[in-house]
C-alpha positions as CSV (number, residue, x, y, z in Angstrom):
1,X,125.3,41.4,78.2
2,X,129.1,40.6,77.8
3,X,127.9,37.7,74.7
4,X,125.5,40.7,73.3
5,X,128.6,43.2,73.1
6,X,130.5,40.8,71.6
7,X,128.1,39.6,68.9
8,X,127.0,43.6,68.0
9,X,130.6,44.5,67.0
10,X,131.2,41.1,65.1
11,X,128.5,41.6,63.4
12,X,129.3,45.7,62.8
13,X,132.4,44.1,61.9
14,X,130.2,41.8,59.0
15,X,128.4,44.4,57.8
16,X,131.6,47.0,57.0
17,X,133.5,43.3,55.5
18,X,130.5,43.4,52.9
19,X,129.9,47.2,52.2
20,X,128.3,47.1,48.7
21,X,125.5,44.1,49.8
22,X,124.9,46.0,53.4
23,X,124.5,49.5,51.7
24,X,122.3,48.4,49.3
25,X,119.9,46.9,52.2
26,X,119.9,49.8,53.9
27,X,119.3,51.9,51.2
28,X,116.3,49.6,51.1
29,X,115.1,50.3,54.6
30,X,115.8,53.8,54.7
31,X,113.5,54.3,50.9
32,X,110.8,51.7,52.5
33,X,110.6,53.5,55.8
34,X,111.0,57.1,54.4
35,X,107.7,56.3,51.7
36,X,105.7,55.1,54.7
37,X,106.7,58.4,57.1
38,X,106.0,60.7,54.4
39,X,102.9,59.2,53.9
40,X,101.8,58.8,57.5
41,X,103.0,62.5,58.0
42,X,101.0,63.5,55.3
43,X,97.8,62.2,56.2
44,X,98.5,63.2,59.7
45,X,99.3,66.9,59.0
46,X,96.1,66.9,56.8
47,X,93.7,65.6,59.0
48,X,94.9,68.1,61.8
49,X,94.2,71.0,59.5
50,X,90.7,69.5,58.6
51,X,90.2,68.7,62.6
52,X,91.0,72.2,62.9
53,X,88.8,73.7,60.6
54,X,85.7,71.4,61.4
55,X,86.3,72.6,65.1
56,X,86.0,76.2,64.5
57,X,83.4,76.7,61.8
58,X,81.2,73.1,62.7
59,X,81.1,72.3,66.0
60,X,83.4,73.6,68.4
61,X,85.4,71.7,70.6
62,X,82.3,70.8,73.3
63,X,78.3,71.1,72.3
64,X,76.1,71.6,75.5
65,X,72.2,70.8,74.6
66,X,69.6,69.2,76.1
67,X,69.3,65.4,76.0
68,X,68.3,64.4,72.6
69,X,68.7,67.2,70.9
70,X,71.0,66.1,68.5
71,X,68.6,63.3,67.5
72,X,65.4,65.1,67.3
73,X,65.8,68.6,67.4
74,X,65.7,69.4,64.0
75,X,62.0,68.1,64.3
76,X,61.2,69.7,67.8
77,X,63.0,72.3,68.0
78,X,61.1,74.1,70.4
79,X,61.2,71.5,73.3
80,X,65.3,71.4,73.2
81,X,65.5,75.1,74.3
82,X,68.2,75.9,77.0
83,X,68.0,78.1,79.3
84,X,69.0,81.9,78.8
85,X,73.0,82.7,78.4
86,X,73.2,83.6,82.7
87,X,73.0,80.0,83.4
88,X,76.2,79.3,81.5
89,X,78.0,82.4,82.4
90,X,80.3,80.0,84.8
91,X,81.6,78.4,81.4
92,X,84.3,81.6,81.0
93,X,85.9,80.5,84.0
94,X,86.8,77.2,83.3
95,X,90.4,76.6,82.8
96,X,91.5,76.3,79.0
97,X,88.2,77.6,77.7
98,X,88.7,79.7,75.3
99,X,85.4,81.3,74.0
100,X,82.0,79.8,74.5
101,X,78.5,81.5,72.3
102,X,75.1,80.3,72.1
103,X,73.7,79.0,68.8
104,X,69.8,79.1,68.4
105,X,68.7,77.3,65.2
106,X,66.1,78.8,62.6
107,X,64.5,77.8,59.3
108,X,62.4,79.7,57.0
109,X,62.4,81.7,53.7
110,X,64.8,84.7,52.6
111,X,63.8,87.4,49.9
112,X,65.3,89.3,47.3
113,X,63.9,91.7,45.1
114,X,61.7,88.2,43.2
115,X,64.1,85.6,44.4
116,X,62.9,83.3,47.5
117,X,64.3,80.6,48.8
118,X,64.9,78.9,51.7
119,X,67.5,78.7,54.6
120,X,69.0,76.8,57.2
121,X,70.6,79.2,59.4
122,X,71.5,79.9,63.4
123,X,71.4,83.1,65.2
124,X,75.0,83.6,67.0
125,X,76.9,86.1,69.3
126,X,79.4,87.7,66.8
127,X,81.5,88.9,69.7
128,X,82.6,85.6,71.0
129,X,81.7,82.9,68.0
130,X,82.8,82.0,64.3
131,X,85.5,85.2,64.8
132,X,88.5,83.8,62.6
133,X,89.0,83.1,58.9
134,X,89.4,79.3,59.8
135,X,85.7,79.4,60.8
136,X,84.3,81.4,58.5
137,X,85.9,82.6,55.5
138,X,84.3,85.9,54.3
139,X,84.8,86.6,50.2
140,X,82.5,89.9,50.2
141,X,81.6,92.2,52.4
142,X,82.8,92.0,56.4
143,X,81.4,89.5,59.1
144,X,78.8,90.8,61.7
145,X,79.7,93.3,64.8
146,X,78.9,92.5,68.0
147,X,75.6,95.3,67.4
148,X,74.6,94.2,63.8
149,X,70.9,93.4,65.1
150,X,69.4,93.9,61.6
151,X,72.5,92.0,59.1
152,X,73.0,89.0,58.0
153,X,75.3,86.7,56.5
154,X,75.0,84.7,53.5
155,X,76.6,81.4,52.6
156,X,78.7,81.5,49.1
157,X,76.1,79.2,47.3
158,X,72.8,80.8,48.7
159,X,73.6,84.5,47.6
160,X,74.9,83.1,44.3
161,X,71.7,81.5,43.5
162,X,70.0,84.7,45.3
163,X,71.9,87.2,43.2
164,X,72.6,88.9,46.2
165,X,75.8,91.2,47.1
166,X,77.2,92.5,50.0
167,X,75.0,95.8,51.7
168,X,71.8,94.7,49.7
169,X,68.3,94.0,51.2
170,X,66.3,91.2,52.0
171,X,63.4,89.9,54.2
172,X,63.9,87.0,56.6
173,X,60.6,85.3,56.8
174,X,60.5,81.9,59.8
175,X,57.7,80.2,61.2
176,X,58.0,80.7,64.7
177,X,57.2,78.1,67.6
178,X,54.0,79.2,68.3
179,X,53.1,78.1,64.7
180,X,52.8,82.1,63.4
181,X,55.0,83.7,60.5
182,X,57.7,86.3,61.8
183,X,60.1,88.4,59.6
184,X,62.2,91.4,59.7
185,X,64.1,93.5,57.1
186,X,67.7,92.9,56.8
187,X,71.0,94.0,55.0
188,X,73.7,91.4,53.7
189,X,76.7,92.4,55.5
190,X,78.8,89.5,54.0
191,X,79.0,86.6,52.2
192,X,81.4,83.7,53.6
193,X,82.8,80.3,52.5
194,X,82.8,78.2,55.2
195,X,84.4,73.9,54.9
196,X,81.4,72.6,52.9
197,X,79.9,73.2,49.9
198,X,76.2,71.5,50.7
199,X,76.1,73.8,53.8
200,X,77.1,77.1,52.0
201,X,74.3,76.4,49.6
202,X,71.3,76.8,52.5
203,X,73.6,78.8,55.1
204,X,71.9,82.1,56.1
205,X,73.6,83.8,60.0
206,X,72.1,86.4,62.1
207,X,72.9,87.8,65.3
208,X,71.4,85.8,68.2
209,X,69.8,88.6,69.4
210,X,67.6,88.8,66.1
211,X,66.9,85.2,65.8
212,X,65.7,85.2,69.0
213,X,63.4,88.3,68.1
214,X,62.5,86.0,65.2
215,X,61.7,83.4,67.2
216,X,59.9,85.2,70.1
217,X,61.7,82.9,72.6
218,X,64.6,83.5,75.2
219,X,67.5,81.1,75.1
220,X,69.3,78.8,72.5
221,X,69.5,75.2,71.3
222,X,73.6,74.9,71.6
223,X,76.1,76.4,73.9
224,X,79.5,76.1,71.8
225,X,82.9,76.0,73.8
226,X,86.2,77.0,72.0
227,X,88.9,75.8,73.5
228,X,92.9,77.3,73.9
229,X,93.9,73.5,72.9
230,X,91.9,70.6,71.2
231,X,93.9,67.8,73.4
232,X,92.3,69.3,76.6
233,X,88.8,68.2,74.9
234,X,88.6,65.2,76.9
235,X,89.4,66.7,80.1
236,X,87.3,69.7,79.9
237,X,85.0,67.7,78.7
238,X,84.7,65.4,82.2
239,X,84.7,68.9,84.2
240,X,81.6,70.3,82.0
241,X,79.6,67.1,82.7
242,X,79.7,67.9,86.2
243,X,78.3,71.1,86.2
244,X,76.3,70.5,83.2
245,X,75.2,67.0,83.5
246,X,71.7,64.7,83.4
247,X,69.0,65.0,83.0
248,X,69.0,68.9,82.2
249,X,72.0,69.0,79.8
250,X,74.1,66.8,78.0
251,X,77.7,67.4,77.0
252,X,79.2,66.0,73.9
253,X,83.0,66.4,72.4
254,X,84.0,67.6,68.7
255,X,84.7,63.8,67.9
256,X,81.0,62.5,69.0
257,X,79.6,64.9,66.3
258,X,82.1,65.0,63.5
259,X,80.8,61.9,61.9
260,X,82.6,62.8,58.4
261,X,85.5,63.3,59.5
262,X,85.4,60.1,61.5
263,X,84.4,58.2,58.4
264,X,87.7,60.2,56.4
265,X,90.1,59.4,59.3
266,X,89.0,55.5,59.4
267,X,89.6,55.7,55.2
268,X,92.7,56.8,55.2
269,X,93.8,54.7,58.0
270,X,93.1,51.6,55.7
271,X,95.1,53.0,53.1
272,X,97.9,53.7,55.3
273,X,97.7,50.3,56.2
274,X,97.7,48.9,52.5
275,X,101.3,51.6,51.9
276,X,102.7,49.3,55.2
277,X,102.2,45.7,53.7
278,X,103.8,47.0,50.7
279,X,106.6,48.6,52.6
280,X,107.2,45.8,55.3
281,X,107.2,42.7,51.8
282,X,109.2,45.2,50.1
283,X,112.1,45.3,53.0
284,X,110.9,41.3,53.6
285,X,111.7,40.4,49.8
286,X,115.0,42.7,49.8
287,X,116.9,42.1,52.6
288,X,116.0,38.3,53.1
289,X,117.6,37.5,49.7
290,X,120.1,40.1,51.0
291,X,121.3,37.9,54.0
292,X,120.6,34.8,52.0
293,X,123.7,35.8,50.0
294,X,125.4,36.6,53.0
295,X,125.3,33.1,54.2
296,X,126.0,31.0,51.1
297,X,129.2,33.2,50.7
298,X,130.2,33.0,53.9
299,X,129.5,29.2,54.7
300,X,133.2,28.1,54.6
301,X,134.0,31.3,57.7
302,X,130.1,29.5,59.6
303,X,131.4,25.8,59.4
304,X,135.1,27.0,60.8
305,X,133.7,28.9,64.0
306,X,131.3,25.6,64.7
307,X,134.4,23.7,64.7
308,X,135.9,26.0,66.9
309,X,132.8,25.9,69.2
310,X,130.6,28.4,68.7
311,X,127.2,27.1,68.9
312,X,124.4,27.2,67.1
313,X,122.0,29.6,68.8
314,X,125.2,32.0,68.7
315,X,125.6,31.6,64.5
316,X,121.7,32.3,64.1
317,X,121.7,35.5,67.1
318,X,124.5,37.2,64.9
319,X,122.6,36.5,61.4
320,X,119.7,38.1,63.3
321,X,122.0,41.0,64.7
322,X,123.4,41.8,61.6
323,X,119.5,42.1,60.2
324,X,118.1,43.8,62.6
325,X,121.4,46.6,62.5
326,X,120.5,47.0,59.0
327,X,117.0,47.8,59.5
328,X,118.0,50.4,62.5
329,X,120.4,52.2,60.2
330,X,118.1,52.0,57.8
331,X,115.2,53.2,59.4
332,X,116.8,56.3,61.2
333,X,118.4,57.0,57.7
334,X,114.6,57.1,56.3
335,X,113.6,59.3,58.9
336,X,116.3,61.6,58.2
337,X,115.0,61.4,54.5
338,X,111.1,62.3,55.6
339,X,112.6,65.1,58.0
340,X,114.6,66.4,54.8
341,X,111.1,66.1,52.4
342,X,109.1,67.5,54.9
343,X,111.4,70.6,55.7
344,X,111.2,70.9,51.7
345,X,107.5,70.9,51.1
346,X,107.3,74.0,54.0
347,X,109.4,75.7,52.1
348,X,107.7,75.4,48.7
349,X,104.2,76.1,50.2
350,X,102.4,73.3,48.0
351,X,98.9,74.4,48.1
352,X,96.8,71.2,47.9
353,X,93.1,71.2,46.2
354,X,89.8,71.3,48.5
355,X,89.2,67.3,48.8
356,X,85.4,66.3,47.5
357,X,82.6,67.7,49.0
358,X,84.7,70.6,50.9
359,X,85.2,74.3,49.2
360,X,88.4,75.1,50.5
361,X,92.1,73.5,49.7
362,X,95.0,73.2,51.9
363,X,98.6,74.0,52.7
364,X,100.8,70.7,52.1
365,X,102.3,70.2,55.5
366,X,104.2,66.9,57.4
367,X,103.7,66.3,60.9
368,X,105.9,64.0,62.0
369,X,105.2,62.5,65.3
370,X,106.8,60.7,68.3
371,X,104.4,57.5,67.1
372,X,105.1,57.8,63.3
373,X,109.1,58.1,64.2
374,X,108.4,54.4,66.9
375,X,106.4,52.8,63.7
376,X,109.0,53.6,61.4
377,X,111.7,52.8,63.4
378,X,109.7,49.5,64.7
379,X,109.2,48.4,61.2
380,X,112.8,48.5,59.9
381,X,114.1,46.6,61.9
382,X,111.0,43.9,63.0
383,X,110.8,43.6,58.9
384,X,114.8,42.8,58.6
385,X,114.8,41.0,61.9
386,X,112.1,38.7,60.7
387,X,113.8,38.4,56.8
388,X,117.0,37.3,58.4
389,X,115.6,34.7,60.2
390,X,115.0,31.8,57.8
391,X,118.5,32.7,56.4
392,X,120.0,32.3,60.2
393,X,118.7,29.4,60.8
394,X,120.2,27.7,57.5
395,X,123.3,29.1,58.9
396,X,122.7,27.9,62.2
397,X,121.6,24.7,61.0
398,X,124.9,23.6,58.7
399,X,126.9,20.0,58.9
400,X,130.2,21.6,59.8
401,X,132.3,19.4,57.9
402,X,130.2,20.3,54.6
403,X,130.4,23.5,55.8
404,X,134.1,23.7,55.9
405,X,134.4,21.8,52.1
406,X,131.7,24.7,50.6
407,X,134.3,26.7,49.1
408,X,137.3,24.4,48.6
């Protein structure tokens, strides 16, 4: 400990001797380390506003179906029914659960004046589901009350290609379960943008009560659980399988369904990891010629303290001190720099375009973690470390007596 004291001030002591060569490494770090939190931050604060979103207007935090339903239900609908919304009336009760709704799915044909075409829709309770503008983003008209029996909603691309507004008629026309036509006479009460474009295109709501009148059947396909905070997913998750478990019901989480957004995440992951390899040969490239420098000029001072005694593992510990100080200084600098960019971009309110496929941008936003401060941090200083080790062991490996002659 007393040898480790000693080398960190000696070599404290180096870096202030040589200010221009050590400022310019760190000013190496802290740009390397900065570019990579930005970016991590950026991705990160993205991708929680996109979890976010997909929650609330997709798929909730926790589905509760029967088994198989999300594999063949589209086909079978009727053989996935739950039971009616009294058996899950326990789910309020649970700690952190927010909300929970039934969802009953429904296909069929929707009428205007001489425009049909068809839907994908789902009957829902307006009182409890799809109740913020992260969900569903409403652009005419107002979203359903919780006794709008005989309204519907229309997704942005279906009642553009309908030519329908907000307060005018249509028929709802679905083939029922028992394999006989069923429609009732409806008003648009809105029309809403929800996440994605493809689904806004088919997307037709109703009140559960009226797709179930549609339907002629008493229950739902989903139960949908909203909860006060997406990291108690997991747990609640556990507790729900308990009560709700095989063979009757099967519970699945937010990230079982979310397949897209699995697929983005996993993209931008491998790009994140391409902006790290060029960070960590950047600092590797910099800061090994760097302490190369460092050596040659100081090989008269390294061949004088072997004479003196100090040995060799000592001479290549400092070289590796002195590296590993500037990618600490560096690094916590860099983070200083992201903190500084981030606090910037809040205050600008960048709004960022919708990414492809989705309809709705974003707000530009940093979220800076405990784990992107440990990578950054981790980096600096395992990248200078490892740059100043070829350099230290030259150092270390020196014939004193040429050593001493270098600059004579």
């Amino acid at each position: 400990m007393v040898i480790l004291s000693a080398l960190t001030k000696l070599a404290l002591r180096n870096l202030l001797r040589h200010r221009r060569r050590a400022l310019i490494a760190i000013f190496s770090v802290a740009f390397g380390t900065a570019a990579l939190a930005v970016a991590s931050g950026f991705i990160a604060g993205m991708f929680a506003d996109f979890r976010e979103a997909t929650i609330e207007s997709q798929y909730a935090h926790i589905q509760i179906t029967r088994p198989g339903y999300h594999e063949n239900g589209l086909a079978d609908p009727e053989r996935y029914l739950l039971p009616n919304d009294a058996a899950a009336q326990s789910l309020s009760a649970l700690p952190h659960v927010r909300a929970w709704g039934p969802r009953l799915g429904l296909t069929g044909l929707v009428s205007h004046g001489e425009s049909t075409l068809s839907f994908v829709g789902e009957g829902f309770d307006p009182a409890h589901d799809l109740t913020g503008d992260r969900s569903l983003k409403i652009i005419r008209g107002r979203r359903l009350g919780a006794t709008d029996y005989d309204q519907v909603l229309l997704g942005k691309g279906l009642a553009m290609l309908m030519g329908v507004q907000a307060g005018d008629a249509v028929v709802v026309l679905v083939d029922t379960p028992a394999s006989g036509l069923n429609a009732i006479d409806a008003k648009v009460a809105g029309v809403f943008e929800s996440m994605s474009k493809a689904y806004d295109d088919s997307a037709l709501l109703v009140h559960i009560q009226a797709a179930r009148k549609l339907l002629k059947v008493d229950g739902a396909h989903r139960w949908l659980v909203y909860l006060d905070k997406t990291d108690n997913t997991s747990r609640v998750a556990e507790t729900l399988r308990a009560h709700f478990g095989a063979p009757q019901f099967e519970v699945r989480t937010w990230d079982q369904l979310a397949e897209f957004y699995r697929r983005a995440v996993d993209l931008f992951q491998q790009q994140l990891a391409v902006v790290r390899f060029i960070v960590v040969a950047i600092i590797l490239l910099g800061i090994s010629n760097t302490m190369m420098m460092s050596v040659m000029e100081r090989t008269g001072e390294i061949g004088m303290a072997m004479a003196l005694g100090v040995r060799p593992r000592i001479l290549l510990g400092q070289f590796l001190l002195e590296g590993a100080l500037i990618g600490l200084i560096g690094s916590l600098a860099g983070l200083t720099l992201a903190l500084m960019i981030g606090w910037g971009i809040d205050v600008l309110h960048i709004n960022m375009p919708p990414p492809p496929g989705l309809t709705r941008g974003y707000l530009a936003h940093l979220l800076f973690t405990s784990t992107t401060a440990v990578e950054a941090v981790l980096i600096g200083v395992g990248s200078t470390t490892l740059a100043s080790f070829y350099p230290a062991w030259r150092a270390s490996r020196m014939i004193i007596v040429d050593a001493i002659r270098h600059n004579k």
